[in-house]
N, C-alpha and C positions, 0 to 999 in steps of 0.2 A: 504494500500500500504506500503509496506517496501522495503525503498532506502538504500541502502549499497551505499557508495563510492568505486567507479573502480579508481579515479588516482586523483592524487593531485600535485599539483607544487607552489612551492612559487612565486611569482612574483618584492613584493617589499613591504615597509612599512608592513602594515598587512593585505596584500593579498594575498590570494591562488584561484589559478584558478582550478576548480574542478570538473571529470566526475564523473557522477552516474550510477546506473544502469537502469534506464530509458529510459537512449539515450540519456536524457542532460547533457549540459556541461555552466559553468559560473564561474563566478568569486565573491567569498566573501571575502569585507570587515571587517574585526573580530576587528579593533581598537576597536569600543564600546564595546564589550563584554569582554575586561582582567579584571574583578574585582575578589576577593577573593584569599585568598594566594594559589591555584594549577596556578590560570593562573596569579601572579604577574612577574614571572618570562619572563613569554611569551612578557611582555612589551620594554625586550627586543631585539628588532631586529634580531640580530646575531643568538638568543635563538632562536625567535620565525620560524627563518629560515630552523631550523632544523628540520622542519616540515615531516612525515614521514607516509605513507599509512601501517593501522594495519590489513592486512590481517581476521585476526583472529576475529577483534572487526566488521571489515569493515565500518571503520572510519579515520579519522587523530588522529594521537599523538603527542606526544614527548618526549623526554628522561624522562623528570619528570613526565610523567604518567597522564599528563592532555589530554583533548581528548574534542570531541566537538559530541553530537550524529548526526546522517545525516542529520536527519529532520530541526534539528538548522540551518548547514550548509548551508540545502537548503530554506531555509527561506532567510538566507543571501544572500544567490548566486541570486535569484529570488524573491526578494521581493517587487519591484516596479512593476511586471507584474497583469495588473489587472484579467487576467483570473486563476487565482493562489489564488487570495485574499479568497475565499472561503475553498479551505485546509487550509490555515495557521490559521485562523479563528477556524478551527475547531481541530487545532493542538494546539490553545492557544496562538498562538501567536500574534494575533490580539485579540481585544474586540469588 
């Protein structure tokens, strides 16, 4: 399966509420994820606000060229749903 992001919106702190192309829609918390110097920048608020759908990548970005690929995204967006736990699993992001 290959999910592209259809829309994105900031919300507040570090969330972005997020459609895919699946037909679902949710909301991911990305606070735990700003480590390494492309996303130090995003620990800023204001920064991270400026959040931006890349057509092209069909993902989020932002100015500084940092980006998150979909699947991450949707891992976030949906990661307490038990019927799910078996892709993420096999996407790595579970053990």
């Amino acid at each position: 399966m290959f999910l592209h992001v259809t829309h994105a919106a900031y919300i507040d702190d570090y969330k972005i509420e997020i459609s895919f192309s699946n037909g679902r829609k949710g909301v991911a918390d990305l606070s735990s994820t700003l480590h390494g110097p492309v996303f130090e920048p995003l620990k800023d608020k204001a920064f991270f606000a400026q959040i931006r759908l890349d057509e092209e990548l069909a993902t989020i970005c932002w100015p500084n060229g940092a980006d998150f690929a979909p699947e991450y995204l949707y891992y976030h967006a949906f990661k307490t749903e038990p019927d799910l736990q078996s892709q993420f699993k096999e996407w790595g992001y579970l053990e």
